[in-house]
N, C-alpha and C positions, 0 to 999 in steps of 0.2 A: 886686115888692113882696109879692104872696101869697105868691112862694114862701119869703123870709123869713118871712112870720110862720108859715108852716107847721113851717118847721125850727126855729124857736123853741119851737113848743108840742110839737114832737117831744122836742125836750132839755131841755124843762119835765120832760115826763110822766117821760122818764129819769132825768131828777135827782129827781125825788119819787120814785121806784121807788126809786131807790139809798139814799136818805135814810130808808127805810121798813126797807133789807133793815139798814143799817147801827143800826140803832134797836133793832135784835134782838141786837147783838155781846157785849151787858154780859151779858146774862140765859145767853147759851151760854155764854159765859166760867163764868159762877158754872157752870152745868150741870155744865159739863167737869171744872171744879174738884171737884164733889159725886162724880162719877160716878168720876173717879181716887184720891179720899180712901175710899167706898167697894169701890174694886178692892183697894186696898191691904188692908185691915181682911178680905176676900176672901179674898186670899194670905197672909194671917198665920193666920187662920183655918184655913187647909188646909193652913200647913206642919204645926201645933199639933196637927191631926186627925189627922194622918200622921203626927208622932212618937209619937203616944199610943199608937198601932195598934204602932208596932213594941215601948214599951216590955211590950206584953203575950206 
């Protein structure tokens, strides 16, 4: 019987671990989102600097 409850609170502490890392998923999401809309605006920026440069 202990060692039931032992491997209960083992897959306790794992499921609140997972439910913690998962809790974080929406906030990276937006991250990733910000950080790819600024790469972009990045690469437009440096084709724009690099035509300007040749039109001289």
């Amino acid at each position: 019987m202990q060692t039931v409850v032992t491997q209960q609170a083992v897959t306790n502490a794992q499921l609140q671990t997972l439910s913690q890392q998962l809790a974080d998923v929406p906030g990276l999401t937006r991250a990733m989102a910000e950080a790819k809309v600024q790469i972009e605006r990045n690469t437009s920026d440096i084709r724009e600097l690099q035509q300007t440069r040749r039109l001289k």
